[in-house]
PDB file of N, CA, C and O in Angstrom:
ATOM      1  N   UNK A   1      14.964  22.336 -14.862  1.00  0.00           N
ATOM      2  CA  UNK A   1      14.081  21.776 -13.867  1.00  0.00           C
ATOM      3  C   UNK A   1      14.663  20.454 -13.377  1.00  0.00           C
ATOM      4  O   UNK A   1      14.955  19.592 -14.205  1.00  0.00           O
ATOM      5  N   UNK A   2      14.839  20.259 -12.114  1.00  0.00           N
ATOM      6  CA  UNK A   2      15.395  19.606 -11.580  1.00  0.00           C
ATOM      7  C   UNK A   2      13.914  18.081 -11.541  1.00  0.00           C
ATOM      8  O   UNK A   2      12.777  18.260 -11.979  1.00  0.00           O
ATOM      9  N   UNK A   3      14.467  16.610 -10.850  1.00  0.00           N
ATOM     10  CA  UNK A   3      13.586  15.882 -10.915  1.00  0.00           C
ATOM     11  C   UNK A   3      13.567  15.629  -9.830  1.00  0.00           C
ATOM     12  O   UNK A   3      14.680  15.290  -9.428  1.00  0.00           O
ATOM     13  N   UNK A   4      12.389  15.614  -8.686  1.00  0.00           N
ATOM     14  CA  UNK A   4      12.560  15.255  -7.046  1.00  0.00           C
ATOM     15  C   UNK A   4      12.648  13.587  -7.123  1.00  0.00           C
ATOM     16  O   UNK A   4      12.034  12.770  -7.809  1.00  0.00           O
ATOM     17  N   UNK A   5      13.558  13.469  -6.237  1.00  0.00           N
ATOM     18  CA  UNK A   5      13.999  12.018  -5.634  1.00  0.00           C
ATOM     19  C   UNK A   5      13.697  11.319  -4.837  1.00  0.00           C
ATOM     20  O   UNK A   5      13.202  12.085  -4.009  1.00  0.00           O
ATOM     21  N   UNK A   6      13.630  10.397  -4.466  1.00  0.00           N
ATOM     22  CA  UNK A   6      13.585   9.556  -3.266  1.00  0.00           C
ATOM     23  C   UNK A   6      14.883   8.586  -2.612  1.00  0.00           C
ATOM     24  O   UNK A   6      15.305   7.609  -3.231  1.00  0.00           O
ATOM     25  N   UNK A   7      15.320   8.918  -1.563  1.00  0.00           N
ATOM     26  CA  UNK A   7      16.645   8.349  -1.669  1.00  0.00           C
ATOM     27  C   UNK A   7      16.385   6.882  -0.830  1.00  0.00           C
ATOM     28  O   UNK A   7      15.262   6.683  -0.366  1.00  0.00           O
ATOM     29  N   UNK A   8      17.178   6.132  -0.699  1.00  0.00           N
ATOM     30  CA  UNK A   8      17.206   5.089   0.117  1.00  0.00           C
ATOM     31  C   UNK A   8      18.355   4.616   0.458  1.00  0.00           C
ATOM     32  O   UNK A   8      19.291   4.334  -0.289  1.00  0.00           O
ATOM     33  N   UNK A   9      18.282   4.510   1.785  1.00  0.00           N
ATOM     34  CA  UNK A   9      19.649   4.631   2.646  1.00  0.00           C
ATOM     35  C   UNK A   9      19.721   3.115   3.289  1.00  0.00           C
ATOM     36  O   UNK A   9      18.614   2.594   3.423  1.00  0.00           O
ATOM     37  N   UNK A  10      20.765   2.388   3.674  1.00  0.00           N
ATOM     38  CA  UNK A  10      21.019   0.978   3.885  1.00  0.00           C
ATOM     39  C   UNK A  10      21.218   0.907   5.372  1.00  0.00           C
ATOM     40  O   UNK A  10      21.660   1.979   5.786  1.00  0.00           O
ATOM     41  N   UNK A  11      21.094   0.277   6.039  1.00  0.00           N
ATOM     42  CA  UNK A  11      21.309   0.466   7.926  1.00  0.00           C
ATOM     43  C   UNK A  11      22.506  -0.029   7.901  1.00  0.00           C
ATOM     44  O   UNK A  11      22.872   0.060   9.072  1.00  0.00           O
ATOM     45  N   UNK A  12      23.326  -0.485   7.313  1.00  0.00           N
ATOM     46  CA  UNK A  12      24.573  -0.372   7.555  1.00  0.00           C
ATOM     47  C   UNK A  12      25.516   0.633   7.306  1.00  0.00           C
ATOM     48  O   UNK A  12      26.713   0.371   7.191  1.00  0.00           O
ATOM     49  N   UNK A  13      25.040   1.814   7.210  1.00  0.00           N
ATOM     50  CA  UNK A  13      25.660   3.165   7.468  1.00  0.00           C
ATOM     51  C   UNK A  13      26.102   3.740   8.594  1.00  0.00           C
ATOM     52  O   UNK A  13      25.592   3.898   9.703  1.00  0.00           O
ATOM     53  N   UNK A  14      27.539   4.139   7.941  1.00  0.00           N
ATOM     54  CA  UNK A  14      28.179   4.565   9.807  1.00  0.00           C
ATOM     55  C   UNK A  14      28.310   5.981   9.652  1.00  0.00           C
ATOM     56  O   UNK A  14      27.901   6.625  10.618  1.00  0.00           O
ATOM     57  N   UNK A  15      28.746   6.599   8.746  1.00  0.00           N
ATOM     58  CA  UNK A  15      28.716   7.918   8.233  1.00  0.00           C
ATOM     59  C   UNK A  15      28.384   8.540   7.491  1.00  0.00           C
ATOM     60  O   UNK A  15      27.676   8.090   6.591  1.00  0.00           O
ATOM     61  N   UNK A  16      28.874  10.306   7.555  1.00  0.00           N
ATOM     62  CA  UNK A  16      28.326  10.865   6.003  1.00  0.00           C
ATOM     63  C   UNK A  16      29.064  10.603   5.379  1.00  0.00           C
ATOM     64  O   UNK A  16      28.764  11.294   4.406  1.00  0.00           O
ATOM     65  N   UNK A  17      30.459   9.756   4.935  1.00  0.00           N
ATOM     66  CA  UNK A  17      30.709   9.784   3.853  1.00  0.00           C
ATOM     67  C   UNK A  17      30.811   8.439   2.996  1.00  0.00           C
ATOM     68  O   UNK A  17      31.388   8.130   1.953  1.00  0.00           O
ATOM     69  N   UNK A  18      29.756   7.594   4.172  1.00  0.00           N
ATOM     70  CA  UNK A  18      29.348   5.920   4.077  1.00  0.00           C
ATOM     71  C   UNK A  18      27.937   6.688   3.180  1.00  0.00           C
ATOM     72  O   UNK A  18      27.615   5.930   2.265  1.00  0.00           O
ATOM     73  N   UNK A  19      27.311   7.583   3.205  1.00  0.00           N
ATOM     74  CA  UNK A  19      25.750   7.678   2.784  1.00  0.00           C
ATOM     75  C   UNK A  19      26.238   8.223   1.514  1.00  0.00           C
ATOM     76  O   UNK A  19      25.238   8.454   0.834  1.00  0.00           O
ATOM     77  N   UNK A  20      27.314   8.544   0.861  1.00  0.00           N
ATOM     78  CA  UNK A  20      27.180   8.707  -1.070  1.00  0.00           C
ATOM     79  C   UNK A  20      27.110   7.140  -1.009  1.00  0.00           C
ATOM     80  O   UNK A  20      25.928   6.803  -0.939  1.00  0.00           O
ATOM     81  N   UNK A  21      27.803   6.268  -1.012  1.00  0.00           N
ATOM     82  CA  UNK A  21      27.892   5.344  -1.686  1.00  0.00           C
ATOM     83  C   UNK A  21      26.985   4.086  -1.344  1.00  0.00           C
ATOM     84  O   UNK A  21      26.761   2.992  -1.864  1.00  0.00           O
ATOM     85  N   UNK A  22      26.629   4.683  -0.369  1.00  0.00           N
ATOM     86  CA  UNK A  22      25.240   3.530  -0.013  1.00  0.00           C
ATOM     87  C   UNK A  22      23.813   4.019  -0.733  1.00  0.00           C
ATOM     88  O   UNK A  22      22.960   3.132  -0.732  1.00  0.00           O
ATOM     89  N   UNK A  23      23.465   5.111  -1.265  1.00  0.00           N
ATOM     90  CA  UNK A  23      22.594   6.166  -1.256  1.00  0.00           C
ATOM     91  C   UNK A  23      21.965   5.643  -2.579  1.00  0.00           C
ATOM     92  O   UNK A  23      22.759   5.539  -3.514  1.00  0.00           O
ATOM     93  N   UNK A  24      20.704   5.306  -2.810  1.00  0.00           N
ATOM     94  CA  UNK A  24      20.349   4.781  -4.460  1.00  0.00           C
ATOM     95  C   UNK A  24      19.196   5.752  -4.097  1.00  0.00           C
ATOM     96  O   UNK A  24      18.536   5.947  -3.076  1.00  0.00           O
ATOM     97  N   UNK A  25      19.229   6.515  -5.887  1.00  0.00           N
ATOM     98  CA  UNK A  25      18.159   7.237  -5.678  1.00  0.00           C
ATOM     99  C   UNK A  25      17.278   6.361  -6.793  1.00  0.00           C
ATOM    100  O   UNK A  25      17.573   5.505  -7.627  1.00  0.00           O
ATOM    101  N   UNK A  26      15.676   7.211  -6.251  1.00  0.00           N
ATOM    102  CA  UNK A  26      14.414   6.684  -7.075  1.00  0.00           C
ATOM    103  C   UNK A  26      13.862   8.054  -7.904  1.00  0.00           C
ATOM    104  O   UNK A  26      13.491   9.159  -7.508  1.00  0.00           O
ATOM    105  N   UNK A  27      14.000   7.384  -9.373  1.00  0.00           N
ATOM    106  CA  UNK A  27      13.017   8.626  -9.994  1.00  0.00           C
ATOM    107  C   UNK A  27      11.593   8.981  -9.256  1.00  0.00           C
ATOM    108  O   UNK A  27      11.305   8.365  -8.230  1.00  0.00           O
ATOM    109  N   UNK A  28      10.895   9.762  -9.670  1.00  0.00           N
ATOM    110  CA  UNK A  28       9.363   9.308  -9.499  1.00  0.00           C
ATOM    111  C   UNK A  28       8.674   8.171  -9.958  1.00  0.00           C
ATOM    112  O   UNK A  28       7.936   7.335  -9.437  1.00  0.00           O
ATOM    113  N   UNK A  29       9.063   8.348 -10.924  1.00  0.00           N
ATOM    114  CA  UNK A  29       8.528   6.855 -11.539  1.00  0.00           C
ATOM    115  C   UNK A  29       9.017   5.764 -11.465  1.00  0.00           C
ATOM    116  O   UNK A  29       8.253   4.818 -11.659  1.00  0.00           O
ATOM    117  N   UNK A  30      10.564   5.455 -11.138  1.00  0.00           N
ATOM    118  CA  UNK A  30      10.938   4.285 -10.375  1.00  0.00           C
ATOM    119  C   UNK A  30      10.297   3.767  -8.758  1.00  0.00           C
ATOM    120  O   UNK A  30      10.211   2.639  -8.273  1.00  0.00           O
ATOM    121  N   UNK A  31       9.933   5.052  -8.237  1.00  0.00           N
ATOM    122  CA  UNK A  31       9.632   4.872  -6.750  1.00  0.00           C
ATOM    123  C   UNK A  31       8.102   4.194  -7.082  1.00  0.00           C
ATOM    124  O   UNK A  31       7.705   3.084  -6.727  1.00  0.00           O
ATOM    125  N   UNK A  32       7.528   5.001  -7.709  1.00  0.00           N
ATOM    126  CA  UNK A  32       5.766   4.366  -8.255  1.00  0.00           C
ATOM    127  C   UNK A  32       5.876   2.839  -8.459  1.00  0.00           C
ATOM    128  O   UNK A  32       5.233   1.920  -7.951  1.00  0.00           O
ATOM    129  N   UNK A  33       6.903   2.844  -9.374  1.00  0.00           N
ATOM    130  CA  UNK A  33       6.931   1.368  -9.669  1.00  0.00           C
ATOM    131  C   UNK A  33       7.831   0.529  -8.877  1.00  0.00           C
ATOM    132  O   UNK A  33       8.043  -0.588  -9.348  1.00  0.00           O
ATOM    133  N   UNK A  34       8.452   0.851  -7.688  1.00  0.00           N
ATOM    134  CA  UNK A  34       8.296   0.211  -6.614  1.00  0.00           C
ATOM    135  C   UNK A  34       7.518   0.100  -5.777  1.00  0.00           C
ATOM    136  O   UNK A  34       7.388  -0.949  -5.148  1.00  0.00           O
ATOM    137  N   UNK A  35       6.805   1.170  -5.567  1.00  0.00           N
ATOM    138  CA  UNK A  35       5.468   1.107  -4.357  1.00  0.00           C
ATOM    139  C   UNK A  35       3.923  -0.413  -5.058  1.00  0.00           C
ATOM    140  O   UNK A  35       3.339  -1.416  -4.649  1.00  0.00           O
ATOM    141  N   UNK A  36       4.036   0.690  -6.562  1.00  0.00           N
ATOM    142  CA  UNK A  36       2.986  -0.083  -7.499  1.00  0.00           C
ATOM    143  C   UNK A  36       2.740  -1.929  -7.662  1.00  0.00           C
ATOM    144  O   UNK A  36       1.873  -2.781  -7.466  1.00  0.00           O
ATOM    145  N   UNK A  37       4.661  -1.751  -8.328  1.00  0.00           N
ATOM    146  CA  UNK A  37       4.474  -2.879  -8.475  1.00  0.00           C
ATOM    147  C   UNK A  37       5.073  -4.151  -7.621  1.00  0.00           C
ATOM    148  O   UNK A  37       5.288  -5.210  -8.212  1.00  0.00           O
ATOM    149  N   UNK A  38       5.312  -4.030  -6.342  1.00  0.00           N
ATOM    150  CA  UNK A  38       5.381  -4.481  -5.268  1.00  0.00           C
ATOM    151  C   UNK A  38       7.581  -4.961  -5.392  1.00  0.00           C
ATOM    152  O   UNK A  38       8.225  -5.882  -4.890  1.00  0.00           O
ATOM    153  N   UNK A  39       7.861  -4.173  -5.993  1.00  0.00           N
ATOM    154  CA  UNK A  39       9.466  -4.435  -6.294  1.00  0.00           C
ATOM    155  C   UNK A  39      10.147  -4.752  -4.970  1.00  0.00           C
ATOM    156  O   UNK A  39      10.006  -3.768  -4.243  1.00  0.00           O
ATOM    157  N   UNK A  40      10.862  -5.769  -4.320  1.00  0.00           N
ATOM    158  CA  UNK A  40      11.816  -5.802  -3.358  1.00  0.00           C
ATOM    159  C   UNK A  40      13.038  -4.522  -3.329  1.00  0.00           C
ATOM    160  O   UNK A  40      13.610  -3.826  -4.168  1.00  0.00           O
ATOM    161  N   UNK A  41      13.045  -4.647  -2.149  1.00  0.00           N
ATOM    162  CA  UNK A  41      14.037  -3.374  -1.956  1.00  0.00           C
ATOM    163  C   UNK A  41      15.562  -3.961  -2.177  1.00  0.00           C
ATOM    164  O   UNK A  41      16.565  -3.373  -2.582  1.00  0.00           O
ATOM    165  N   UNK A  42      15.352  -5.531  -1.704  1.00  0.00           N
ATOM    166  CA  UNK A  42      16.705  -6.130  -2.428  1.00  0.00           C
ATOM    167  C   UNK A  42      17.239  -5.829  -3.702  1.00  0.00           C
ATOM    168  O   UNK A  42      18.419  -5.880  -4.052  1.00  0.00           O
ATOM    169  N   UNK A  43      15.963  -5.421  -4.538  1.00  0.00           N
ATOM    170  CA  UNK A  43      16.607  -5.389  -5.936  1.00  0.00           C
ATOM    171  C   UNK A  43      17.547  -3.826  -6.067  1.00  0.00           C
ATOM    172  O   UNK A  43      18.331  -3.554  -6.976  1.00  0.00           O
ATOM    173  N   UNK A  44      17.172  -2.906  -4.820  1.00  0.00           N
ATOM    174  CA  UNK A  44      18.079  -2.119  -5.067  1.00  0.00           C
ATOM    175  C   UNK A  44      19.628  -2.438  -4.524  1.00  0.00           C
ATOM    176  O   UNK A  44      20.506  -1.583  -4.639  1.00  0.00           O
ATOM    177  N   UNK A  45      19.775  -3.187  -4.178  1.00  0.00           N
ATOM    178  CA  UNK A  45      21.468  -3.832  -4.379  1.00  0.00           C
ATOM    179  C   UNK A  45      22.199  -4.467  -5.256  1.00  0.00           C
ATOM    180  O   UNK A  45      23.335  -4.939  -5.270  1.00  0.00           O
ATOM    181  N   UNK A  46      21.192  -4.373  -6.095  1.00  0.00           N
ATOM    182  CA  UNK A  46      21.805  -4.928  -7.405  1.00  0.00           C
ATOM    183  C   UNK A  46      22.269  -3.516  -8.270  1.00  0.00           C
ATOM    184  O   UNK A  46      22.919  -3.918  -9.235  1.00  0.00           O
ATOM    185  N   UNK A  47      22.209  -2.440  -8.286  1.00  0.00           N
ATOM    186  CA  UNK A  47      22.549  -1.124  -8.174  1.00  0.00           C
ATOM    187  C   UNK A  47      23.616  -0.586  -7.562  1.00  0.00           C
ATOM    188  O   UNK A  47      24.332   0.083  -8.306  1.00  0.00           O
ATOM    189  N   UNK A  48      23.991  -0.679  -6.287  1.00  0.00           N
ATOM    190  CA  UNK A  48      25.278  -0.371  -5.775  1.00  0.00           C
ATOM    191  C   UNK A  48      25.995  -1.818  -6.098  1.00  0.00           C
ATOM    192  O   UNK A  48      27.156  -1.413  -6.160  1.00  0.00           O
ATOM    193  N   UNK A  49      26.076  -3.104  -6.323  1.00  0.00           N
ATOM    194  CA  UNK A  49      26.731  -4.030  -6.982  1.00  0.00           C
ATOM    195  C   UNK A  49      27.107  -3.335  -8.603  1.00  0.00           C
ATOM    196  O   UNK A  49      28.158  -3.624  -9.175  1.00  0.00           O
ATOM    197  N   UNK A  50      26.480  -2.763  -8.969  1.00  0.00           N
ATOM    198  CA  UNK A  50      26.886  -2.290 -10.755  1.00  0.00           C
ATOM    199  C   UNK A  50      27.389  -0.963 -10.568  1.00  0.00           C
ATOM    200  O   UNK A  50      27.529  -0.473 -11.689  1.00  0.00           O
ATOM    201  N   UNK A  51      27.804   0.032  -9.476  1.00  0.00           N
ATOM    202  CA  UNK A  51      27.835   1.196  -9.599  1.00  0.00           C
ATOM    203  C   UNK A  51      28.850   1.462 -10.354  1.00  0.00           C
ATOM    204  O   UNK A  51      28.944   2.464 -11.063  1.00  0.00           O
ATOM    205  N   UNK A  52      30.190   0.017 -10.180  1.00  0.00           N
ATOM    206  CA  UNK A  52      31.547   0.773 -11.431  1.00  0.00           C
ATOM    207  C   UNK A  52      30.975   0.695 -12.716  1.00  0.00           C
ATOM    208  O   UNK A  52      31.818   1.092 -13.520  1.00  0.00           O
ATOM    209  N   UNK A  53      30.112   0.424 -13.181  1.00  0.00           N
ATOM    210  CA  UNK A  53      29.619   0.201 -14.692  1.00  0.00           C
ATOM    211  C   UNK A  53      28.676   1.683 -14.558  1.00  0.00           C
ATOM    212  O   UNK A  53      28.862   2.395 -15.546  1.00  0.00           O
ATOM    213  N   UNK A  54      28.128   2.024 -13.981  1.00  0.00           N
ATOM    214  CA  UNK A  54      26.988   2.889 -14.113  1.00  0.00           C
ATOM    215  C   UNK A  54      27.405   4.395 -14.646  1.00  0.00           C
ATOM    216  O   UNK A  54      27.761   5.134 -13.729  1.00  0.00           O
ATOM    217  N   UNK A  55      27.422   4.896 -15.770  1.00  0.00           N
ATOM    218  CA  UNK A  55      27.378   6.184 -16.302  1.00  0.00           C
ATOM    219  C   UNK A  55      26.005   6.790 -16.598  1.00  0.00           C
ATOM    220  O   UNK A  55      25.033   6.132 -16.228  1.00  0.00           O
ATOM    221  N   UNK A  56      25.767   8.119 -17.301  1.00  0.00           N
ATOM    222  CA  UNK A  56      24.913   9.131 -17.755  1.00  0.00           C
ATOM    223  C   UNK A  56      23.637   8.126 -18.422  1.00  0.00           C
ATOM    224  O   UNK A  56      22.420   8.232 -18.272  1.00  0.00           O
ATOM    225  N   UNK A  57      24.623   6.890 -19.394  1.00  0.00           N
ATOM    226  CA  UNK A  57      23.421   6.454 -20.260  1.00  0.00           C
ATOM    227  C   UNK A  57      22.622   5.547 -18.990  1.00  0.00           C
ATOM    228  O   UNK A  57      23.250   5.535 -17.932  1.00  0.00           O
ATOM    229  N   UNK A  58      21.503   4.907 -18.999  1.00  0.00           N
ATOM    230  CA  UNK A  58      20.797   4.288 -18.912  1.00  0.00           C
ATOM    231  C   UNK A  58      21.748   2.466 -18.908  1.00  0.00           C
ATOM    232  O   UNK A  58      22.350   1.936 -19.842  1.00  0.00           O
ATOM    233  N   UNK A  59      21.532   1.968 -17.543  1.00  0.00           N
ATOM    234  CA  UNK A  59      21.894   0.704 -18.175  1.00  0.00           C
ATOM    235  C   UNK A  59      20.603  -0.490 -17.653  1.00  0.00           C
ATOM    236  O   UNK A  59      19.923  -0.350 -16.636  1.00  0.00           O
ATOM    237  N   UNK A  60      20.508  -1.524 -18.526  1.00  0.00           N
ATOM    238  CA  UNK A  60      19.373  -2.295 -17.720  1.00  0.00           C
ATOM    239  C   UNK A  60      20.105  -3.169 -17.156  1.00  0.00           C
ATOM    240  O   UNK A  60      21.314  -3.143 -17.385  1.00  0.00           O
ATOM    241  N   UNK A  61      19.426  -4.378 -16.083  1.00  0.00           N
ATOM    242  CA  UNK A  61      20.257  -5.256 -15.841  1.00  0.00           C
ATOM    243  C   UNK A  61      19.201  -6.472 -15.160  1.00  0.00           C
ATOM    244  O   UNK A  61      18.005  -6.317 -15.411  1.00  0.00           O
ATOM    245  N   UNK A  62      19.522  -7.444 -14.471  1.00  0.00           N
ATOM    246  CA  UNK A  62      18.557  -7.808 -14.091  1.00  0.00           C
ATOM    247  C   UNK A  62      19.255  -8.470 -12.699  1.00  0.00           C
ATOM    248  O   UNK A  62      20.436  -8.736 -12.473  1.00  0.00           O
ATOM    249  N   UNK A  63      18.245  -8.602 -11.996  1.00  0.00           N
ATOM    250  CA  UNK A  63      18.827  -8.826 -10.095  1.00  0.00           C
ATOM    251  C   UNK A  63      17.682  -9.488  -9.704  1.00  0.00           C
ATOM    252  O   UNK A  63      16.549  -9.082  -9.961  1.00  0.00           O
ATOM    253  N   UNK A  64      17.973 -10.633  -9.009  1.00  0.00           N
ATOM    254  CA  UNK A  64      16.703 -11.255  -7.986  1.00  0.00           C
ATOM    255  C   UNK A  64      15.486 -11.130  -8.159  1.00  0.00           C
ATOM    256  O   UNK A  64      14.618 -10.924  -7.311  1.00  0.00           O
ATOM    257  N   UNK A  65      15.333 -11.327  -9.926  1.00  0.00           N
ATOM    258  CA  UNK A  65      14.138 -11.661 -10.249  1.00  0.00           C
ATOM    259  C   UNK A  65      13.256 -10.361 -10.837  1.00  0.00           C
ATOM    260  O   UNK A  65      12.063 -10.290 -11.131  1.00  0.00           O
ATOM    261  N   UNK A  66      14.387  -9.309 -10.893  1.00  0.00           N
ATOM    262  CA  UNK A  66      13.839  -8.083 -11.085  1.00  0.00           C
ATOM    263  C   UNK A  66      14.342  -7.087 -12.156  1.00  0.00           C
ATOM    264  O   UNK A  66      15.354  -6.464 -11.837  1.00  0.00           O
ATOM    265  N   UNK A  67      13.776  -6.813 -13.448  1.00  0.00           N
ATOM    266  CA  UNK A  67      14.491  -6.149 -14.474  1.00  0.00           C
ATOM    267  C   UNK A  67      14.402  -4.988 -13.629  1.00  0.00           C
ATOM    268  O   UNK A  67      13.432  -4.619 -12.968  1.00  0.00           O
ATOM    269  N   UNK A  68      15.691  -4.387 -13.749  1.00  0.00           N
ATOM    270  CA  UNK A  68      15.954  -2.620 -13.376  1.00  0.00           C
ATOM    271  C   UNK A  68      16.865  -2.330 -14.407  1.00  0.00           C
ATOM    272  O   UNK A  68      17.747  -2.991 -14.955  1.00  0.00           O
ATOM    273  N   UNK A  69      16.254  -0.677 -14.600  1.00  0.00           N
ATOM    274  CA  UNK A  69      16.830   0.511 -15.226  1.00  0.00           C
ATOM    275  C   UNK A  69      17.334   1.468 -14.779  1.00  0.00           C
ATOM    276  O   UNK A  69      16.442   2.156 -14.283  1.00  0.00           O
ATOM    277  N   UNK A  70      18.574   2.061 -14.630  1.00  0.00           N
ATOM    278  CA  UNK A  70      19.202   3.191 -13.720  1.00  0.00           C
ATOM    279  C   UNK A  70      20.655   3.890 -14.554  1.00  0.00           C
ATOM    280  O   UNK A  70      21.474   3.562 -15.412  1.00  0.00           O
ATOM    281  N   UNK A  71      20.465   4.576 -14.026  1.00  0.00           N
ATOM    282  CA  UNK A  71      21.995   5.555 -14.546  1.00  0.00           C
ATOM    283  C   UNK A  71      22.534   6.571 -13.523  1.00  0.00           C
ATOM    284  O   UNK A  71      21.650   6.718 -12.679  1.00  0.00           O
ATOM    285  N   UNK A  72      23.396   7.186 -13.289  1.00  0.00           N
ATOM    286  CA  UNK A  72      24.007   8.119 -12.775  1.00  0.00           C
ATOM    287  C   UNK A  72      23.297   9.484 -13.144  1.00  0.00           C
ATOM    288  O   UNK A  72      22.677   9.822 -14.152  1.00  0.00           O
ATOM    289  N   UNK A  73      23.676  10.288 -11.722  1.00  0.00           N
ATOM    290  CA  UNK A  73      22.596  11.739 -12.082  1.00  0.00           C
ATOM    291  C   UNK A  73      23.501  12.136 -11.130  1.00  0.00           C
ATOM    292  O   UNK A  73      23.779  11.496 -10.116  1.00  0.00           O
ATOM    293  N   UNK A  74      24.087  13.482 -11.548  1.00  0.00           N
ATOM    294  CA  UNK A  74      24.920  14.158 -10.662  1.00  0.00           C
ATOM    295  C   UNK A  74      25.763  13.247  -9.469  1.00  0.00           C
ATOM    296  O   UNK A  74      26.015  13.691  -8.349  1.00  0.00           O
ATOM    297  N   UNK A  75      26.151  11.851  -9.966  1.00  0.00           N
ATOM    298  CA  UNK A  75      27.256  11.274  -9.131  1.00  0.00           C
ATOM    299  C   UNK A  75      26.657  10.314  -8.342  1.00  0.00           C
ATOM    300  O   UNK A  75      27.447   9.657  -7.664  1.00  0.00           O
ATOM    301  N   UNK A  76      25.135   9.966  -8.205  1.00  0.00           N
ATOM    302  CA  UNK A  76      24.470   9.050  -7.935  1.00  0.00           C
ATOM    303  C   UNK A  76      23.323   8.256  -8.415  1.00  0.00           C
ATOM    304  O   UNK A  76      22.218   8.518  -8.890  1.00  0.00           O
ATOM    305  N   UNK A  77      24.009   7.148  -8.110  1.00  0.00           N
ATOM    306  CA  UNK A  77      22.661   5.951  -8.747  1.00  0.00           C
ATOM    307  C   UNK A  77      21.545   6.172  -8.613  1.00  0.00           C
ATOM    308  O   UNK A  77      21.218   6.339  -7.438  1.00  0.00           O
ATOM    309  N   UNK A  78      20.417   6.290  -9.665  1.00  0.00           N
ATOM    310  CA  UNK A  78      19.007   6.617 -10.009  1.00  0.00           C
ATOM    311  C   UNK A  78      18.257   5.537  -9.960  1.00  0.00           C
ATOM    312  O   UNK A  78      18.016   5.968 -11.088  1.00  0.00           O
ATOM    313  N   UNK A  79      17.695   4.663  -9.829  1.00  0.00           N
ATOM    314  CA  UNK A  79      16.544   3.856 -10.741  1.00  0.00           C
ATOM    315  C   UNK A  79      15.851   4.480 -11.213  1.00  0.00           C
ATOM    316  O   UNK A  79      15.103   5.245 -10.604  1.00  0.00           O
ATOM    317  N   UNK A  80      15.899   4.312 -12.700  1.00  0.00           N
ATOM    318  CA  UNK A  80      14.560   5.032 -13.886  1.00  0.00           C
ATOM    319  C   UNK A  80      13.399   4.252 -13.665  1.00  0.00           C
ATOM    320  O   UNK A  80      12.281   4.766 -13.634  1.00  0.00           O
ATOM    321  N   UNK A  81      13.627   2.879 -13.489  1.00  0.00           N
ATOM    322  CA  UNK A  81      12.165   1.883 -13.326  1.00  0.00           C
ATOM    323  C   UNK A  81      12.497   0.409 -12.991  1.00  0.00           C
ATOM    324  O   UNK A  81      13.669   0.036 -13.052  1.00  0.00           O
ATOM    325  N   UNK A  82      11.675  -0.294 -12.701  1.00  0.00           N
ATOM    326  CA  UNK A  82      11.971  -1.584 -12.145  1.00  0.00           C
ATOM    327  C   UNK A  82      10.649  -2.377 -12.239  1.00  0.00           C
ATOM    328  O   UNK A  82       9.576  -1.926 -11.839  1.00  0.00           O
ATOM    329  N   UNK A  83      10.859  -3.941 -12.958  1.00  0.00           N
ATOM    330  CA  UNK A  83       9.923  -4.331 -12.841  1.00  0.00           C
ATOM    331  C   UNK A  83      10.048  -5.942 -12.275  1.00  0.00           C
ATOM    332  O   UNK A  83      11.173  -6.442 -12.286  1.00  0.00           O
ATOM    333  N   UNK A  84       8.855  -6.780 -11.764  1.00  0.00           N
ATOM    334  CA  UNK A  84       9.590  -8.062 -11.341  1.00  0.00           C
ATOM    335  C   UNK A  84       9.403  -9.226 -12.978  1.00  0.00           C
ATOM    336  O   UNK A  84       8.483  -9.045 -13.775  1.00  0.00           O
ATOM    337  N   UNK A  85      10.173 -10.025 -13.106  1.00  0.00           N
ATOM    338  CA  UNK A  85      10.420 -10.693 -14.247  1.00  0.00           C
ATOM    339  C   UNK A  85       9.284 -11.911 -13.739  1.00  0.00           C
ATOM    340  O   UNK A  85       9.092 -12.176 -12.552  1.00  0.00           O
ATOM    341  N   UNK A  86       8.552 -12.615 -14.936  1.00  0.00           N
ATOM    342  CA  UNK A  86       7.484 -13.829 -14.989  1.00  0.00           C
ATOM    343  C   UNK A  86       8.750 -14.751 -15.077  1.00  0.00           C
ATOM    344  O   UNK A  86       9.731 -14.678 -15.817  1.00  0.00           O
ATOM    345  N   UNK A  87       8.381 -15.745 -13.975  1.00  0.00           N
ATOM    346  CA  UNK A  87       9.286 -17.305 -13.942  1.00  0.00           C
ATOM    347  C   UNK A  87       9.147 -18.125 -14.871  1.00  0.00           C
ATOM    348  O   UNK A  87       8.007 -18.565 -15.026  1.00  0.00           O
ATOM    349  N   UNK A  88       9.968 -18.489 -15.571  1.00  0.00           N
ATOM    350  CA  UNK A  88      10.127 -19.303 -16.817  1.00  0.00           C
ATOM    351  C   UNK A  88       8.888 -20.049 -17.051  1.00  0.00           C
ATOM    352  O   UNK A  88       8.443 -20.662 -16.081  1.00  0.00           O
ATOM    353  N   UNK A  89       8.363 -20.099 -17.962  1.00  0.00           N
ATOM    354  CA  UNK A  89       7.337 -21.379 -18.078  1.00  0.00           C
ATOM    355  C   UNK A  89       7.831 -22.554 -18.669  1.00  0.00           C
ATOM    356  O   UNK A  89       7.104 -23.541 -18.780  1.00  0.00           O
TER     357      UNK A  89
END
């Protein structure tokens, strides 16, 4: 069973073979918890910034204020989940 996606594509795309590598996909539950928890879409560039690191496992990382979780799925970047980080007290 496959998992449906949500892709998100960057406007600085000139072609199809500019849209693999611009292309970040959203689990379901990454997309929820972008819609949910009000996540910037900036933070998905912190994702194609890590893509040479990104394999099968799971990596976390953190970007513009925003813990994200993602891994590779058939050759493209996933977000598993994303949340925004509390500012230091």
């Amino acid at each position: 069973m496959t998992e449906p996606t949500i892709a998100i594509y960057t406007e600085e795309e000139t072609g199809p073979s500019d849209a693999v590598v611009n292309e970040v996909n959203l689990s379901l539950h990454g997309a929820n918890r972008v819609l949910e928890r009000d996540i910037p879409l900036e933070a998905l560039e912190g994702v194609r910034h890590l893509l040479p690191l990104l394999n099968t496992k799971p990596l976390k990382f953190r970007y513009k204020g925003v813990f994200v979780v993602a891994r590779l799925v058939n050759g493209s970047p996933r977000i598993i989940t994303a949340w925004r980080l509390l500012p230091p007290s």
